[in-house]
Structure formats: structure tokens, C-alpha cells
N, C-alpha and C positions, 0 to 999 in steps of 0.2 A: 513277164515284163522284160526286153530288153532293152538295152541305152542304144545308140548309134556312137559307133566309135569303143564301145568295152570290147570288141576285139584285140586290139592292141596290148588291153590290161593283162592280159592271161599269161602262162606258163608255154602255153604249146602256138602262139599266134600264126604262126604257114600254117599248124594243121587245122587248126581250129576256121580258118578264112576258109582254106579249099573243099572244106568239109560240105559235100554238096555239087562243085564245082561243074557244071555241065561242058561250059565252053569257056575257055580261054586266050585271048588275041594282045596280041603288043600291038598299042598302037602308034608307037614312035616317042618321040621328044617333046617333050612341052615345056615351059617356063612357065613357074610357080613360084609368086614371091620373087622373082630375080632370079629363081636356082634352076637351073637344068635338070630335068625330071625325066625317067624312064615312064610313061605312057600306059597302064597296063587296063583290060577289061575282063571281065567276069561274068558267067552268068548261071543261075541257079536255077532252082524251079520257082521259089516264091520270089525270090531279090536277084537285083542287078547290079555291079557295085565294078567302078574306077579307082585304081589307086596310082598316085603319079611318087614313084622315087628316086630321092636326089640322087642322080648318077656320078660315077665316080667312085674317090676311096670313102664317103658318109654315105652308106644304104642304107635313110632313112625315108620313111613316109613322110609325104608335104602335105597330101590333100589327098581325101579319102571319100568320095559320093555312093551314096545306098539310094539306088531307087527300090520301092518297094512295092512288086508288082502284084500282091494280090490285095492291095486296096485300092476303093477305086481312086480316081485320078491321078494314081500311082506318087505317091509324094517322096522327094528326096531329101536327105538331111545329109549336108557335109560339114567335114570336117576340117578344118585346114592350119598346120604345124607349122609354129613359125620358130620357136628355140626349144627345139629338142635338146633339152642338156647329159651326153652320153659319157662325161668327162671319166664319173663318181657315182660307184651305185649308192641306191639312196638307202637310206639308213632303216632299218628292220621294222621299224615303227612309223614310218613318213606316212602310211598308208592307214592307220589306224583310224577307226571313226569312233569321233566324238560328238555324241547329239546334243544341239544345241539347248540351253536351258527350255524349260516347259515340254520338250520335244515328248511324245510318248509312241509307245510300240505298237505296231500295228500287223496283225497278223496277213501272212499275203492270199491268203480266201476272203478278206474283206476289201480287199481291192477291186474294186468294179469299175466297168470303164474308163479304165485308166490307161488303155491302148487307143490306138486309132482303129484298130479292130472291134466291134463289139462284141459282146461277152455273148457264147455262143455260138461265135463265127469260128471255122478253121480255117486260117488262112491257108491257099491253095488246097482248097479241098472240091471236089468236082460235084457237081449241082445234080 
């Protein structure tokens, strides 16, 4: 299973994005939001993926697009950052999960199509 956008969440996020990286191109400036954004593309073997960052002294990501090219009609989910708060890190527990009442566990081998891939498919795997 993965989210669009849990790159961000991790420890290692450069290494973790380039991981794969075929091709990389600047493609200039853009405004996001009102902010002045560095333009950048990517490209993998299964995903395609934009990210624009505010340029300047805040290098953060505004908006983040994953095309995702080994399903078909290639669908993309973006992302886009509107108050990134970088003041204060957040406290040791901000992250913890709490399951809602009645919530129960579920093992992740009983998860079946629960991708846009179906169960059996590899994605980019050749025919």
C-alpha cells in the first residue's frame, strides 16, 4: 500500500524521492499559491512526479504531482502545501496513532484491492 505524498513523512525524504530517479529537468519558475516556486521534474520507471519549491530563504514544497504510469490511464494525485509550519518541531508524540472507538486491526495480507493495481498485477512488469 502506498499514500501519495508519505514521502515527505520519512527520515531520509532526497533519498528516499531520488530513489529510482531516471531523469531529472528544472523546469523554471512557477507561482503556487501566490509563492514563487522552483519548477522541478522527475522521472522513474513506473511514476512521474513534479515538485514546485518555494524559492528563496523557505525551501519548502508547495505542490507535489505523481503521475503514475503503470496503470492504465495513468492517474495522478497531487498534493498541494499551503502552511507548512517549520517554526517548532513538533513534539515526540504529535504523530502517534490513536484508532478511533470500535476501530479493529486488520492484518495487511487481508487487504485485497485496495490499490488501483489489482491484486496480481506488478506494476511495471513486462508482458
Amino acid at each position: 500500500m502506498s499514500a501519495p505524498g508519505a514521502d515527505f513523512l520519512g527520515t531520509h525524504v532526497f533519498e528516499d524521492l531520488m530513489d529510482g530517479v531516471v531523469v531529472a529537468k528544472h523546469i523554471g519558475l512557477g507561482v503556487i499559491d501566490g509563492v514563487e516556486c522552483e519548477h522541478l521534474a522527475f522521472r522513474t520507471q513506473d511514476v512521474d512526479w513534479q515538485i514546485w519549491i518555494e524559492a528563496g530563504s523557505r525551501p519548502i514544497p508547495r505542490k507535489y504531482v505523481i503521475t503514475s504510469k503503470a496503470v492504465g490511464a495513468a492517474p495522478q494525485y497531487t498534493l498541494r502545501i499551503k502552511d507548512w509550519k517549520t517554526d517548532a518541531p513538533a513534539a515526540a508524540d504529535a504523530y502517534a496513532f490513536t484508532p478511533p472507538q470500535g476501530a479493529k486491526k486488520v492484518e495487511l495480507n487481508e487487504l485485497v484491492n485496495f490499490d488501483e493495481v489489482p491484486q496480481g498485477i506488478v506494476a511495471g512488469a513486462k508482458k
